[in-house]
Residue, then its C-alpha position, 0 to 999 in steps of 0.5 A: x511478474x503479473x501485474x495490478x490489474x490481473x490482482x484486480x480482477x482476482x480481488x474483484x471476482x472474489x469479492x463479487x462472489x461473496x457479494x461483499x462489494x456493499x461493504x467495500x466504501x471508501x472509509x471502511x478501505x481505508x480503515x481496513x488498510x490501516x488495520x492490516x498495516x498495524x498487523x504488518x508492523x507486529x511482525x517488527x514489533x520488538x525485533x530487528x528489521x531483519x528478524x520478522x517473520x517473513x511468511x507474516x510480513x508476506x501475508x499481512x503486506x499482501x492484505x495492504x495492498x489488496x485493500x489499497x488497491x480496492x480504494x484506487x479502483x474504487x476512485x478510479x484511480x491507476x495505481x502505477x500511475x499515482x505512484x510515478x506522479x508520486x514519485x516525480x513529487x518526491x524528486x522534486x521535494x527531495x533533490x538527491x544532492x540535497x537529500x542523498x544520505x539525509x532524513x530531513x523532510x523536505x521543508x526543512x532541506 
């Protein structure tokens, strides 16, 4: 498997080939970000979870994260590294014999 930062430097390139680093500032990742989220869930939209098209799921999921990547390096932020402080978090929030099997938010456990 390859990591973030080969992706990176490939989003990278490919945007500076095209000099489209101009319009690649924080508010327009964000909201293209949540643009291709939307797209992702059309592929849900009135199925079961498992009967979206998975080629779909693939493409529109890859463009979530090529922009959410694009917004960390923008902030200079590494990505495994905000997930597993993210996580630690979580397990903080959501103690397993508290949470296990249960949706509650974790004010309310």
């Amino acid at each position: 498997m390859r990591s973030s930062s080969d992706a990176l430097k490939a989003l990278l390139e490919f945007r500076d080939e095209r000099d489209w680093e101009q319009f690649h500032n924080p508010k327009d990742l964000a909201v293209a970000l949540s643009i291709e989220a939307s797209e992702l869930l059309e592929h849900f939209l009135w199925k079961g979870a498992d009967e979206a098209d998975q080629a779909g799921v693939r493409e529109e999921l890859a463009d979530v994260l090529a922009y959410a990547l694009l917004l960390a390096h923008h902030y200079g932020l590494d990505p495994e590294e905000i997930i597993m402080d993210k996580v630690r978090l979580n397990a903080e929030r959501y103690p397993a014999d508290k949470a296990r099997g249960r949706v509650t938010k974790h004010t309310e456990l």
